[in-house]
C-alpha positions as CSV (number, residue, x, y, z in Angstrom):
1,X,5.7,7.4,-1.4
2,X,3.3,7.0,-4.2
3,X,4.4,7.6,-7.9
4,X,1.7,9.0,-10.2
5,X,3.2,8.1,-13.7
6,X,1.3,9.3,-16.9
7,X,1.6,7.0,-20.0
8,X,0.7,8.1,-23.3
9,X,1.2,7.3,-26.9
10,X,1.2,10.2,-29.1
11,X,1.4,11.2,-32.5
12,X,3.5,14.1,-33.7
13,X,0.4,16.9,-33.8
14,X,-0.4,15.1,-29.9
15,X,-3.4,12.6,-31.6
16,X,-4.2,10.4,-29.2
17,X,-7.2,8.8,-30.3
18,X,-9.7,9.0,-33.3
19,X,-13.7,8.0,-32.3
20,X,-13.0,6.0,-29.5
21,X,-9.8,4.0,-30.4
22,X,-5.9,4.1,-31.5
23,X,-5.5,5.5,-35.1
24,X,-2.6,3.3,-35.4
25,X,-1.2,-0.2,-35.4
26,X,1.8,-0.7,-33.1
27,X,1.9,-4.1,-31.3
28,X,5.3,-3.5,-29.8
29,X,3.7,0.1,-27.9
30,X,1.1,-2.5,-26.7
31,X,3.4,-4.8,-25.4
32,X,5.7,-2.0,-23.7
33,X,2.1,-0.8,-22.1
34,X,1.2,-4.7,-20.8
35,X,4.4,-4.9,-19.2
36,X,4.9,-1.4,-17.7
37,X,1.7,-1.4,-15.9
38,X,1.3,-5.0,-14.6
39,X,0.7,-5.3,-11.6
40,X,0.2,-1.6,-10.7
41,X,-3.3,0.2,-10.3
42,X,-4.1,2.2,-13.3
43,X,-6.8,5.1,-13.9
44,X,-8.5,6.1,-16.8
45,X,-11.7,7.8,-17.8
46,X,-14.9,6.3,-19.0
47,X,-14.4,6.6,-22.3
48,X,-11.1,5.0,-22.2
49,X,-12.4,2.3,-20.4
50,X,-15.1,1.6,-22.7
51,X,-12.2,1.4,-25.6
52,X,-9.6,-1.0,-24.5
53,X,-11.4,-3.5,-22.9
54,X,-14.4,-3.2,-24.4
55,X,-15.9,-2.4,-21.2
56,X,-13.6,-4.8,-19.2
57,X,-11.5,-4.8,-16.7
58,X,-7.4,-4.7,-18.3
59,X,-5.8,-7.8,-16.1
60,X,-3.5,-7.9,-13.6
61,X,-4.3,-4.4,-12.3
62,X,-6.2,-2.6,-10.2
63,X,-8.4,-0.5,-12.7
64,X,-10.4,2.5,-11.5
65,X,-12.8,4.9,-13.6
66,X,-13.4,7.9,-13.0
67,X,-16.4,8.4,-13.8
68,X,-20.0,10.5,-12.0
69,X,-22.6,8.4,-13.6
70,X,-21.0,4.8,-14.2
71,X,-21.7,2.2,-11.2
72,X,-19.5,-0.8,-10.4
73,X,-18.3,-2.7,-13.1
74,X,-16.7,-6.4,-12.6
75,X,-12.9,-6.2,-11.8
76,X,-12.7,-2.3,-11.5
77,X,-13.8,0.6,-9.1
78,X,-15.6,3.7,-9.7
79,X,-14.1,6.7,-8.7
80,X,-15.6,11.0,-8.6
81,X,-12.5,12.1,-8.5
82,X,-8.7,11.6,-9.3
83,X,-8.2,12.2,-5.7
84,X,-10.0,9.6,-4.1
85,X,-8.6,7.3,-7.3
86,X,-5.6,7.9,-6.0
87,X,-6.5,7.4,-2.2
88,X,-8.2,4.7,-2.9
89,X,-4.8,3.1,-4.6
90,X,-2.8,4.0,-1.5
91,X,-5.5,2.4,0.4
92,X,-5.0,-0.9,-1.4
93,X,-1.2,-0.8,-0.9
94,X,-0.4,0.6,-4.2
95,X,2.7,2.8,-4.8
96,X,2.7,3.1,-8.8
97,X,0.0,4.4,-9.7
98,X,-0.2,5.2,-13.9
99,X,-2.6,7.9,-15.6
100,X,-3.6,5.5,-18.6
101,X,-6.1,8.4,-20.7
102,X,-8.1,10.3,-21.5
103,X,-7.3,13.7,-22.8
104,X,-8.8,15.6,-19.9
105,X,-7.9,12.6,-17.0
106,X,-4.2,13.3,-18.7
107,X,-4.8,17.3,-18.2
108,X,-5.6,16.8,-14.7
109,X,-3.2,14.4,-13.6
110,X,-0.1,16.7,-15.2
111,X,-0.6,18.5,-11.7
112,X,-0.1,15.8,-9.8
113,X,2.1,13.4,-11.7
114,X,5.8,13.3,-11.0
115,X,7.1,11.2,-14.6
116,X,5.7,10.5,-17.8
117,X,6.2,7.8,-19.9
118,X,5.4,8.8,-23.5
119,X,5.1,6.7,-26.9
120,X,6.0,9.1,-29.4
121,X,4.9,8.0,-32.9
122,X,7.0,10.9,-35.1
123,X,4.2,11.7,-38.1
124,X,1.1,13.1,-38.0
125,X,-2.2,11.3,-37.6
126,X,-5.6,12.6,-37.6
127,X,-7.7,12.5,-34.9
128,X,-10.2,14.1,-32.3
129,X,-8.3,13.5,-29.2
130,X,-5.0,14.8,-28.2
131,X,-2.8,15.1,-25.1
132,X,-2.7,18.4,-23.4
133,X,0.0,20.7,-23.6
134,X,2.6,20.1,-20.6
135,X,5.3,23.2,-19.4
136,X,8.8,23.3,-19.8
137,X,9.2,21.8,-15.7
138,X,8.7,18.7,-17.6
139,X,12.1,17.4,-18.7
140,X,13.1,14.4,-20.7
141,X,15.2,11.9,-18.8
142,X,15.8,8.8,-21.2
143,X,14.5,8.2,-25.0
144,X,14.2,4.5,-26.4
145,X,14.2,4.0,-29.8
146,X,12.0,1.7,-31.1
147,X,10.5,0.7,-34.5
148,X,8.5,3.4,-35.5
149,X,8.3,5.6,-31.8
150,X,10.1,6.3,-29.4
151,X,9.7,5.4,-25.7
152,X,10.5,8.7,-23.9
153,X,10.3,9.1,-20.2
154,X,10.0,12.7,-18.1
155,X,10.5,13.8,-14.7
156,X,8.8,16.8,-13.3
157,X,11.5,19.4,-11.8
């Protein structure tokens, strides 16, 4: 069975990201995302892709875009659709799969996903992207303190 995982690092007001990158410096967050998605496939949206990488491929995963107008890319696969994203993951012997941003690639995967694993950064920060809203069928199933966020992790009921 596949897992769709969403993971996120958030601000208190749900800031994601100011023009294009992080509005904050946490190293250790970075680290926590290297390791939890190595060697899993991850999906992201343009946008993000063009931000992390620089428009490269993150190592030791399988990266897909979703993306209508981008063509192939070196090290990563374009995908119309977080369904065939996710197919094509499956295809490729994948069973984690993690939801790695944007906003809306975040909003549509919160159907779909089945556990999130959030950075939550407890201030404010201004910014122009934010996570969506997500119901109360989300709960939280472990919270791991770290210097200056927390790592909490959902389950969907």
């Amino acid at each position: 069975m596949t897992e769709i995982i969403i993971i996120a690092a958030l601000a208190k007001n749900r800031v994601i990201g100011k023009d294009n990158s992080l509005p904050w410096s946490l190293p250790e967050d970075l680290k926590h995302f290297k390791e939890t998605t190595r060697g899993n496939a991850v999906i992201m949206g343009r946008r993000t892709f063009e931000s992390i990488g620089g428009g490269k491929a993150l190592p030791e995963r399988l990266n897909i875009i979703l993306s209508r107008s981008m063509n192939e890319i070196d090290g990563s696969y374009i995908s119309r659709s977080l369904d065939e994203a996710v197919q094509l993951c499956e295809d490729k012997g994948y069973n984690k799969i993690f939801i790695i941003g944007g906003s809306s690639v975040y909003a549509e995967a919160l159907g779909t996903a089945t556990k999130m694993i959030l950075s939550e950064i407890p201030e404010d920060y201004e910014g122009n992207v934010f996570f969506p809203e997500f119901g109360e069928e989300w709960k939280e199933v472990s919270r791991d303190k770290q210097e200056g966020f927390d790592i909490v992790t959902y389950r969907k009921e």
